[in-house]
C-alpha positions as CSV (number, residue, x, y, z in Angstrom):
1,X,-24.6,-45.3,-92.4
2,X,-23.4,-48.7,-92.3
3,X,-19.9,-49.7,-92.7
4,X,-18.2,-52.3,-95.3
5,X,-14.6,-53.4,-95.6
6,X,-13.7,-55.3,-99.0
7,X,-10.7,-56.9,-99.0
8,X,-8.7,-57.1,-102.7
9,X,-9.4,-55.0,-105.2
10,X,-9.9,-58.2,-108.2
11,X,-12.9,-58.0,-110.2
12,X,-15.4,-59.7,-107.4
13,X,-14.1,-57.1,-104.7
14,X,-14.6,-54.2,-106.8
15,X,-17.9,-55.6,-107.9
16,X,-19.1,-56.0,-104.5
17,X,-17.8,-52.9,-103.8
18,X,-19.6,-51.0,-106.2
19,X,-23.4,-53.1,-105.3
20,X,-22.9,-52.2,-101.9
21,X,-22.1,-48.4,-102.1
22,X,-25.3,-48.3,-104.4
23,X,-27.0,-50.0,-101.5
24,X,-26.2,-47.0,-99.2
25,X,-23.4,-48.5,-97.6
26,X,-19.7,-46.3,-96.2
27,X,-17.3,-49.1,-98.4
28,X,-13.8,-48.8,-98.3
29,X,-11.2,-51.3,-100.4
30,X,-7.9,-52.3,-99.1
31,X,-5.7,-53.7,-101.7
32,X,-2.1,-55.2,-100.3
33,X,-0.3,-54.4,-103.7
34,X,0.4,-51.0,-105.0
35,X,-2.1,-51.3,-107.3
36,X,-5.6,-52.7,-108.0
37,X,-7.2,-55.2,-109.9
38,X,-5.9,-58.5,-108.1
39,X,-4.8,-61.2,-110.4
40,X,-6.1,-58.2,-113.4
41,X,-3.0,-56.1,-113.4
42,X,-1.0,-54.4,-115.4
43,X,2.9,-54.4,-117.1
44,X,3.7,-51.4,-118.7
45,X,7.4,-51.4,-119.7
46,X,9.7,-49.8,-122.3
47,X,6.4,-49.3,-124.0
48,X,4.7,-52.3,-124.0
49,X,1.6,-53.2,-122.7
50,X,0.9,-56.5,-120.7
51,X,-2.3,-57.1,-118.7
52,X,-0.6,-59.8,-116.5
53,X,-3.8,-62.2,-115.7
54,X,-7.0,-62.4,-117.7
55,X,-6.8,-61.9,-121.3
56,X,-10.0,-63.1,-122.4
57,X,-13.1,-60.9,-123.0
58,X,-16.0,-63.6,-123.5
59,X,-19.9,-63.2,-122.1
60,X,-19.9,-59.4,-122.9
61,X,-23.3,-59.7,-121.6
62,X,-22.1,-60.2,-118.2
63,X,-20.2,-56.8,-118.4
64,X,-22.9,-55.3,-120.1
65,X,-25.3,-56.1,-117.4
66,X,-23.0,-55.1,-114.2
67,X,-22.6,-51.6,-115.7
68,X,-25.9,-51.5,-116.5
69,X,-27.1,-52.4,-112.6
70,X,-25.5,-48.6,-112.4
71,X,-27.1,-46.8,-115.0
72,X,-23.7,-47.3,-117.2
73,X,-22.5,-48.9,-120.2
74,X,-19.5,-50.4,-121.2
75,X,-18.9,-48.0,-124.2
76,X,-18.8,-45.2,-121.2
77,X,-16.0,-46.2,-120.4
78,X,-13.9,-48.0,-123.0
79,X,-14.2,-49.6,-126.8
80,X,-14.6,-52.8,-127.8
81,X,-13.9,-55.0,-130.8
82,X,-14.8,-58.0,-131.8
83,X,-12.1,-59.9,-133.0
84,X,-11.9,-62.1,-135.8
85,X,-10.8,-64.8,-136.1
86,X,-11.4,-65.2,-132.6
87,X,-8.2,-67.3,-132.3
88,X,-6.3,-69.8,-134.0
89,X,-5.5,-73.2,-132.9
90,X,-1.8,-74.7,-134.2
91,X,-2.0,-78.8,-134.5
92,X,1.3,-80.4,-135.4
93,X,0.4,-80.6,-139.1
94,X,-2.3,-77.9,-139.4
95,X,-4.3,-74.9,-138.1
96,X,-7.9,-73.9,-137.6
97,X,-9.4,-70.3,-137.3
98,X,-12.3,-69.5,-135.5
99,X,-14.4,-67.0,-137.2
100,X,-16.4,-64.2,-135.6
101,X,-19.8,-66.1,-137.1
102,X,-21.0,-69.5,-136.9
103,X,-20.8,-69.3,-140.9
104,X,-17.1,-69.0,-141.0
105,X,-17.0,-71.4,-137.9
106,X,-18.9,-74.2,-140.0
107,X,-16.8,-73.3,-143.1
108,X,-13.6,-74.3,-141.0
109,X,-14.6,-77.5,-139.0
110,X,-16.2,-78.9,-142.7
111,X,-13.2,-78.4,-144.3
112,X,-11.7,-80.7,-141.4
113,X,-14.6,-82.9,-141.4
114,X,-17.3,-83.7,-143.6
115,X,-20.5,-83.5,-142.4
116,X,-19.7,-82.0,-138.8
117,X,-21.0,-78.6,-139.9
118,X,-24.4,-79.7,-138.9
119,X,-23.4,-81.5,-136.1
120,X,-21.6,-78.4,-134.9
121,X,-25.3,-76.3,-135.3
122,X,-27.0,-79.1,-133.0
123,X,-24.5,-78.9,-130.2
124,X,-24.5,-75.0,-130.1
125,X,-27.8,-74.6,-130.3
126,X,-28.0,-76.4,-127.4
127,X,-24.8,-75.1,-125.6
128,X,-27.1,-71.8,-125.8
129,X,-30.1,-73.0,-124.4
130,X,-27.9,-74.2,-121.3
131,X,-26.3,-70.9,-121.8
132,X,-29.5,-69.1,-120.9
133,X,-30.5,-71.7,-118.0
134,X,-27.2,-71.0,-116.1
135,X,-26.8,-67.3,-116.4
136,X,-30.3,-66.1,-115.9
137,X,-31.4,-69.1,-113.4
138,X,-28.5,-71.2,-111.9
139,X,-25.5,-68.7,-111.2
140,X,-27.5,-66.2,-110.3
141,X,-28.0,-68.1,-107.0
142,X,-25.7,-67.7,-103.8
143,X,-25.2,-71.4,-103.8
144,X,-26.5,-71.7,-99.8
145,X,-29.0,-74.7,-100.8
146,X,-30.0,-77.5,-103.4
147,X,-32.4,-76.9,-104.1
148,X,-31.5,-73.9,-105.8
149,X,-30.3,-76.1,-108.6
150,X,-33.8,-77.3,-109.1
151,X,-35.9,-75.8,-111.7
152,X,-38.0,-77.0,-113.9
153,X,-35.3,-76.4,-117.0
154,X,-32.5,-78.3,-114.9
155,X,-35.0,-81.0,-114.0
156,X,-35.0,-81.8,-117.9
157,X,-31.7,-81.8,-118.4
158,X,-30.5,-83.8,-114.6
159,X,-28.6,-86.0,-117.4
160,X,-26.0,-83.5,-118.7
161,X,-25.1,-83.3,-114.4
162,X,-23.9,-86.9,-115.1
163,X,-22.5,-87.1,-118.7
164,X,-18.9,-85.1,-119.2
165,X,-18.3,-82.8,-121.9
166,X,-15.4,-85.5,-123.1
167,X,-18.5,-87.7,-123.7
168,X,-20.9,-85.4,-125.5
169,X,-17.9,-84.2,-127.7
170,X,-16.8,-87.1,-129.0
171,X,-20.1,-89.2,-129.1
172,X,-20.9,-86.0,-132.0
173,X,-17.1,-85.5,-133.4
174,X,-14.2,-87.8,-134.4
175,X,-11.6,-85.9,-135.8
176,X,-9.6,-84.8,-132.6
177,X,-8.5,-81.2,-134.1
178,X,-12.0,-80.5,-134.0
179,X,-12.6,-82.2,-130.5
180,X,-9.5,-80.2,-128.6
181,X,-11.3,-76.9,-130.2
182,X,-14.6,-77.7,-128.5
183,X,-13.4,-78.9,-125.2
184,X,-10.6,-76.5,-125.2
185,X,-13.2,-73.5,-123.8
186,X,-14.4,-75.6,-120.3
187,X,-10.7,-74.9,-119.3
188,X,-11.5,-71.6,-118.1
189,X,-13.5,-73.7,-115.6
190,X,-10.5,-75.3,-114.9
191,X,-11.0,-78.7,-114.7
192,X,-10.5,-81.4,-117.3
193,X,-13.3,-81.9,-120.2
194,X,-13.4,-85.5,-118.6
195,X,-14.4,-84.2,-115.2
196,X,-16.7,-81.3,-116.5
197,X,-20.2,-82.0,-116.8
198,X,-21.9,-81.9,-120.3
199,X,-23.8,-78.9,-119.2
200,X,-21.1,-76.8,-118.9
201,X,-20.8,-76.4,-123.0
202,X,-22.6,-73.2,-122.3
203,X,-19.1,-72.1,-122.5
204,X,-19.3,-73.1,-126.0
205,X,-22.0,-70.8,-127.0
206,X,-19.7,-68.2,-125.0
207,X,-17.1,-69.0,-127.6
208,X,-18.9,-69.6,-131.0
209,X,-22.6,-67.7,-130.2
210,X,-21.0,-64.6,-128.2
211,X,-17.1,-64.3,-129.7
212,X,-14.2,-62.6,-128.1
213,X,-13.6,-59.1,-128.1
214,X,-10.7,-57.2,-127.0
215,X,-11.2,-53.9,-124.8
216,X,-8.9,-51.0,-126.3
217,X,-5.9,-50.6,-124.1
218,X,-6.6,-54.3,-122.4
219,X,-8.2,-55.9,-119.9
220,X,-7.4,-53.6,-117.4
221,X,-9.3,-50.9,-118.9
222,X,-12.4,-52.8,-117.4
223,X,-10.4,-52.4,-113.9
224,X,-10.3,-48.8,-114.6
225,X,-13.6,-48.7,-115.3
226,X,-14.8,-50.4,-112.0
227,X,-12.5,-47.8,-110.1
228,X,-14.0,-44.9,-111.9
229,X,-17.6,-46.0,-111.1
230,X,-16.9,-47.3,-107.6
231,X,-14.7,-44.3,-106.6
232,X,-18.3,-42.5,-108.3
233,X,-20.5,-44.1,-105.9
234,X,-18.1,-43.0,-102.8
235,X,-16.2,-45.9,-102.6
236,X,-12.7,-45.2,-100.7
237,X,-9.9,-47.7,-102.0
238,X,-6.6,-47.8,-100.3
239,X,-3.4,-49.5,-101.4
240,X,-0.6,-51.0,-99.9
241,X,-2.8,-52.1,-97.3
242,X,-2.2,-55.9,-96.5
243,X,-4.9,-57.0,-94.2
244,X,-3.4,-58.7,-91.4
245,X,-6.3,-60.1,-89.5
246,X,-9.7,-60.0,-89.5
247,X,-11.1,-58.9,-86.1
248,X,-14.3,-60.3,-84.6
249,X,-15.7,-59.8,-81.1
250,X,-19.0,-62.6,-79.7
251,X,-18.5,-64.0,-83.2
252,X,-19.3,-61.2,-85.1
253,X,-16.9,-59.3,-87.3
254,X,-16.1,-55.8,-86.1
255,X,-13.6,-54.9,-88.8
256,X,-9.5,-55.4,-89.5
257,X,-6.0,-54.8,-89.3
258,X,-3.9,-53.1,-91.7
259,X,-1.0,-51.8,-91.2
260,X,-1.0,-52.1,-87.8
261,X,-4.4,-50.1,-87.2
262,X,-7.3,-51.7,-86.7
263,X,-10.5,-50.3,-88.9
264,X,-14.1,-50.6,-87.7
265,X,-16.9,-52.0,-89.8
266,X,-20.4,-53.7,-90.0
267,X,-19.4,-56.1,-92.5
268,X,-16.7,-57.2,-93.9
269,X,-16.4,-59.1,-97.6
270,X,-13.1,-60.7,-98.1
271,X,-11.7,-60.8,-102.1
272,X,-8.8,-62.1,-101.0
273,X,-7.7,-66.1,-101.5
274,X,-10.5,-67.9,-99.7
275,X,-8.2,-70.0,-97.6
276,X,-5.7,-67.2,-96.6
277,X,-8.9,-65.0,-96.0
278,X,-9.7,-67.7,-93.0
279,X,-6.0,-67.9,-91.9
280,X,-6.7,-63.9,-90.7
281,X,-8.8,-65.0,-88.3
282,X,-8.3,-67.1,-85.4
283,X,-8.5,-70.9,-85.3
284,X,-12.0,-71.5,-83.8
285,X,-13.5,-68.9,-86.4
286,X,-12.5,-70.7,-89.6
287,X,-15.0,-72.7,-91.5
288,X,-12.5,-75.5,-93.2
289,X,-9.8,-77.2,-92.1
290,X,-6.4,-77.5,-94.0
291,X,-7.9,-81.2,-94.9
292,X,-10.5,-79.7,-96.6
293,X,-8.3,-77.8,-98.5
294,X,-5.9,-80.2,-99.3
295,X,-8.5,-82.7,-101.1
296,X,-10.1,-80.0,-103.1
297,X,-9.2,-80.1,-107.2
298,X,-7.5,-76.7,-107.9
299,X,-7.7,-74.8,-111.4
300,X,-4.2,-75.0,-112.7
301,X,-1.6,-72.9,-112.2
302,X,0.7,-71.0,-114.5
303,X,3.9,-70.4,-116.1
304,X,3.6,-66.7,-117.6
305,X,6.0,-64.9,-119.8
306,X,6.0,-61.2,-120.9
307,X,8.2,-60.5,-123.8
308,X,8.9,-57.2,-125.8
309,X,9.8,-57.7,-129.4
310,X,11.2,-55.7,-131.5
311,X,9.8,-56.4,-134.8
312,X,6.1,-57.8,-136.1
313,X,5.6,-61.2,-136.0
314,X,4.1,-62.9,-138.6
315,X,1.3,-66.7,-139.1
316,X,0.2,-65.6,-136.0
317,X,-3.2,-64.0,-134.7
318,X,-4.7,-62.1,-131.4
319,X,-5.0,-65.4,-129.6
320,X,-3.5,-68.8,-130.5
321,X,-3.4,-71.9,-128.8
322,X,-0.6,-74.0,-129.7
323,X,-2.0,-77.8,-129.3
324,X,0.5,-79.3,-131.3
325,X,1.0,-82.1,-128.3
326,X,-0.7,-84.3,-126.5
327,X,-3.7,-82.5,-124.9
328,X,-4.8,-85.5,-122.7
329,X,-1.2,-86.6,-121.5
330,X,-0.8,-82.5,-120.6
331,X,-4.3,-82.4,-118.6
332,X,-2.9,-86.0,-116.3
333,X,0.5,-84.2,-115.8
334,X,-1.8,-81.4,-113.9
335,X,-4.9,-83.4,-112.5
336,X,-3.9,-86.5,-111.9
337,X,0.1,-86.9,-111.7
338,X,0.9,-83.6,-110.8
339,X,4.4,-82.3,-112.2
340,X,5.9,-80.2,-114.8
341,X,4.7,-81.8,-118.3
342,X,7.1,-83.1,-120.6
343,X,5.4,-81.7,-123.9
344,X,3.1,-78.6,-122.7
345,X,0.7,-77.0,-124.4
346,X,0.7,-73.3,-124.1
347,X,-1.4,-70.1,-125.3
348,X,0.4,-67.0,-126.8
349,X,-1.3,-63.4,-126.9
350,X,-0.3,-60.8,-129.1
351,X,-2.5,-57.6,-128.5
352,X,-1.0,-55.4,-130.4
353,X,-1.9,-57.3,-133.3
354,X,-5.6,-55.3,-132.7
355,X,-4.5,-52.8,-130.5
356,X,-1.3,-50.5,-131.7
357,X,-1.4,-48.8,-128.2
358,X,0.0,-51.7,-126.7
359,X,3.4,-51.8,-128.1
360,X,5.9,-49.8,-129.7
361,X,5.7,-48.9,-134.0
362,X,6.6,-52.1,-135.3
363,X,7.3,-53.8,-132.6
364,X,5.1,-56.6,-130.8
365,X,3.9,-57.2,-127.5
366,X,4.1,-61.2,-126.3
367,X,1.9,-63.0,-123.8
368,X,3.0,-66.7,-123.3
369,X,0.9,-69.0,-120.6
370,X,1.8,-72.4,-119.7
371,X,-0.3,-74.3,-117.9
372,X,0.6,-76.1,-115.1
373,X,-0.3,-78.1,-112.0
374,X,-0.7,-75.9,-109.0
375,X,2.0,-76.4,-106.1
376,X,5.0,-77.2,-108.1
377,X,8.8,-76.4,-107.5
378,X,9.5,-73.0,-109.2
379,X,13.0,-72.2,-109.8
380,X,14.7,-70.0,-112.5
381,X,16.2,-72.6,-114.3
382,X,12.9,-74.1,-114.5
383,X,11.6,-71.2,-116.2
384,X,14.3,-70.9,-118.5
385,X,14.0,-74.6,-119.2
386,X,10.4,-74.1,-120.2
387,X,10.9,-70.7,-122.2
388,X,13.2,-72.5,-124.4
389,X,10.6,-75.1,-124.8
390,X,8.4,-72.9,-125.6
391,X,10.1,-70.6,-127.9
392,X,11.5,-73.5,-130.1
393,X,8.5,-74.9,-130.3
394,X,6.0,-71.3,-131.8
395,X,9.4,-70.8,-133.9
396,X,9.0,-74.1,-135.4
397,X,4.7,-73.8,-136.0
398,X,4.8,-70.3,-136.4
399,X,7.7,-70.2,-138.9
400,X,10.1,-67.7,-138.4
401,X,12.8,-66.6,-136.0
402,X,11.8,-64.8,-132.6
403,X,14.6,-65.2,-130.2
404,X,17.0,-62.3,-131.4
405,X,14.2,-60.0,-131.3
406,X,13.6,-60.1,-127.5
407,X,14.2,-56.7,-126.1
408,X,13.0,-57.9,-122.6
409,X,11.4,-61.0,-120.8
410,X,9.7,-61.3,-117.7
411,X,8.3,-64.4,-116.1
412,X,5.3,-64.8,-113.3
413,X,4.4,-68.5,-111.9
414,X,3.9,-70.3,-108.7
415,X,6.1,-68.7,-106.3
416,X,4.5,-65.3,-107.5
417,X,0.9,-66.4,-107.0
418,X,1.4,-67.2,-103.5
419,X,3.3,-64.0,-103.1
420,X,1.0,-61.3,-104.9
421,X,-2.3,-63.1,-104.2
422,X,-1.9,-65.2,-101.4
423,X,-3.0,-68.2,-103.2
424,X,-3.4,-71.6,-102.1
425,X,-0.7,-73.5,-103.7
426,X,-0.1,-71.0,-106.3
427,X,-3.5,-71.7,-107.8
428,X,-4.3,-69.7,-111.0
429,X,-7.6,-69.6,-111.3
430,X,-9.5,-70.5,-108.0
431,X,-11.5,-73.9,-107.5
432,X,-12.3,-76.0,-110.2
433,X,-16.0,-76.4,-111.1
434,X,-16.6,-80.4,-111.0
435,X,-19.8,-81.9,-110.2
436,X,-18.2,-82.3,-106.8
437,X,-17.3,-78.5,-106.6
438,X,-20.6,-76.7,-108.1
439,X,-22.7,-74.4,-106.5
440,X,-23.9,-74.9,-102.9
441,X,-20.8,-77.7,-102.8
442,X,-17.9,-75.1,-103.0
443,X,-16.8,-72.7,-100.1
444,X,-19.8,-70.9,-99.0
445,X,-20.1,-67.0,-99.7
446,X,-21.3,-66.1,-95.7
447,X,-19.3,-67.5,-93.1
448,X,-21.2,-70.0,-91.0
449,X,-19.1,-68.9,-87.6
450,X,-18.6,-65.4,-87.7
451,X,-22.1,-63.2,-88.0
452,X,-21.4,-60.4,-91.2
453,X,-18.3,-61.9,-92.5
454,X,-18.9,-62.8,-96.2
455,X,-16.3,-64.0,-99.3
456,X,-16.3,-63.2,-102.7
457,X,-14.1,-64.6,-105.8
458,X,-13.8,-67.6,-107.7
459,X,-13.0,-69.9,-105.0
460,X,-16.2,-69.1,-103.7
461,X,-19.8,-69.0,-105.8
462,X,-20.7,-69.6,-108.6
463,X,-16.7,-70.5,-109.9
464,X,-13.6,-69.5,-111.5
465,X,-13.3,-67.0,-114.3
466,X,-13.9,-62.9,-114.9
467,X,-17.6,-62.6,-115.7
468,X,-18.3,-65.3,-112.6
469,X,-16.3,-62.8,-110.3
470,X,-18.7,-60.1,-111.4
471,X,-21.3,-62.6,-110.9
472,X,-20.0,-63.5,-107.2
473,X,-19.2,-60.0,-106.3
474,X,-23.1,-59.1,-107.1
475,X,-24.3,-62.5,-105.3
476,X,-22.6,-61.4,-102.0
477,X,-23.8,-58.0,-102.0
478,X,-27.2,-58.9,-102.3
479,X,-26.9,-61.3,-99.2
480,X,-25.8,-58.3,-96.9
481,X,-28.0,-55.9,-98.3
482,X,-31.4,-58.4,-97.6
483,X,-30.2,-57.9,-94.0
484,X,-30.1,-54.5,-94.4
């Protein structure tokens, strides 16, 4: 039987993980933290619940369809619920709610603006016809050529390549309430709307067409989930194994270090950080230079708070984006003058609105994300600077008094990503999908110097974001098991 080694245990390692066991293969997981799930963890604390990375459950398709590669479905392994609204956006004057049907949805952007009800039914309908081009043609491709962007469906659309979704937005919308709602969703590609080409508002038929759902218990009941099947197909996962280098022999990789033993495989995937996978090995075996890395445009990073409170909270929903500022001036302060911005825009999740397992009776469990530009200073005081910020500013929208009913606070940002994850510059969310950065242009999932060394994760194809992990982790298991 042939070997694997996975290293990280995030959504694309586990996923690889589980496609090559099915294969046949002996795979083993090692995971440097005490537990899995990679930037998916978990907080549990004085009764609260915190999943500490992704939050968002969109393209259940996507999940759908990795379990069902197994024989399995979701629902065999935890509940969903679609919520509704979906979210609610705050505005310095006003709010809008997304509804859980494009009915509700058109309601709310006619009462904002006349006539863009029909406008809105245009652009979706085709945000879902790109929808189904890219998940069942484009990202289903390992990204090692072209031409694999060529099909006779892209060919018809080369134009979106060029436009932005900026420019598709606002040639069809004016009021800007309703033009931060529709390019808020490309920022889980992380890159600006500006930068993003029109083709990507797929991820608006994600948002509208598809909804957001919440897993009972969080997102790391979908981690669970992967364990349970992958530990099911004979998949052995070890924690509080940092891998320390990645051993090749005649440029081909013959396993790695951990904990100062060396492990012997056929293949090995890395999970980890792309460029601190390629720091494990030595200097004549990496693909990229630090140049390379160095020019790339990162996916933000993030300034994270966990709060207990110790009452309900009230005007407020599962998810809520609080744009009450600037949303162009934020996005220069992260791409294009990188610093801490002077009037952020954050996201707050509150769980246990839906879910009462997540927090105490009565009591609320808090989720704040600020996003910022990767490779900052991060000191405390410049946390607590931006929690004050931050809480002034959802007292003041939001209408009520929070900050006496903190039981507990913690915080997670730059500093923390490079620690935990080993990632470049404290990146949240991997490489940022720009024309520049799609498909066969980002880091390539094989290693082109080491024969059977492979990478998986949103650094790598086909970009950042969880279903694209599961996506990746599939992609790369499919190249080793061809060779098989």
């Amino acid at each position: 039987m042939k070997k694997a080694i996975v290293i990280g245990s995030g959504f694309s390692s586990l996923s690889a993980a589980c496609h090559l066991a099915k294969a046949g293969l002996d795979v083993s997981v090692f995971e440097k933290n005490s537990t899995i799930g990679g930037r998916a963890r978990q907080l549990i604390k004085d009764g609260f619940t915190f999943d500490i990375g992704p939050s968002w459950y969109w393209m259940p398709d996507i999940f759908e369809r990795f379990f069902a590669d197994f024989g399995k479905q979701t629902s065999d392994y935890y509940q969903l619920d679609r919520l509704d609204p979906a979210y609610k956006v705050f505005f310095e004057e006003d709010t809008l709610s997304i509804g859980d049907s494009m009915e509700k949805i058109c309601e709310e952007f006619e009462r904002i603006e006349s006539g863009s009800s029909q406008h809105l039914r245009n652009f979706i309908s085709e945000a879902q016809e790109n929808y189904n081009i890219a998940i069942n043609k484009v990202v289903l491709r390992p990204g090692l050529s072209p031409m694999e962007l060529v099909t006779k469906e892209t060919v018809l659309r080369v134009d979106q390549f060029f436009k932005t979704i900026s420019q598709e937005v606002r040639r069809q919308f004016k009021n800007p309430k309703l033009v931060a709602t529709l390019e808020f969703p490309v920022l889980f590609l992380g890159a600006k709307p500006s930068k993003t080409p029109s083709f990507y508002n797929f991820m608006n038929f994600a948002d509208f067409g598809l909804g957001t759902w919440h897993p009972k218990g969080g997102m790391y009941e979908i981690i669970k989930a992967m364990k349970s099947l992958a530990e099911e197909l004979g998949v052995k996962i070890h924690t509080d194994s940092p891998v320390s280098k990645i051993l090749v022999s005649d440029k081909e990789v013959i396993g790695i270090r951990s904990n100062g033993k060396n492990h012997i495989s056929d293949y090995v995937v890395s999970g980890a950080d792309y460029h601190h996978s390629e720091t494990l090995l030595d200097q004549r075996y990496r693909q990229y230079s630090e140049a390379y890395w160095e020019k790339k445009t990162y996916a933000p990073s993030s300034l994270l708070f966990y709060i207990g409170f110790r009452k309900k909270l009230d005007n407020v929903e599962h998810h809520n984006l609080f744009f009450d500022t600037d949303f162009e001036k934020h996005a220069q302060e992260i791409y294009d003058t990188p610093q801490w911005p002077s009037e952020p825009l954050f996201y707050a999740n509150f769980p246990s609105i839906t879910d009462t397992t997540m927090a105490p009776k009565n009591c609320e469990t808090g989720f704040f994300l600020v996003p910022i530009a990767p490779g900052l200073e991060d000191t405390s005081e410049l946390r607590e600077q931006y929690f004050d910020i931050v809480m002034d500013r959802f007292e003041k929208r939001t209408q009520q008094e929070v900050k006496n009913s903190i039981i507990f606070k913690e915080s997670f940002c730059v500093n923390d990503f490079v620690e935990q994850y080993n990632s470049y510059k404290g990146n949240a969310y991997g490489l940022a999908n720009t024309l520049r950065q799609t498909a066969f242009l980002r880091p390539n999932l094989k290693s082109s110097k080491v024969k059977n060394l492979f990478f998986t994760g949103q650094l790598t194809v086909p970009g950042p974001g969880v279903p694209p992990s599961l996506i990746s982790g599939k992609l790369v298991a499919d190249l080793i098991t061809k060779k098989l």
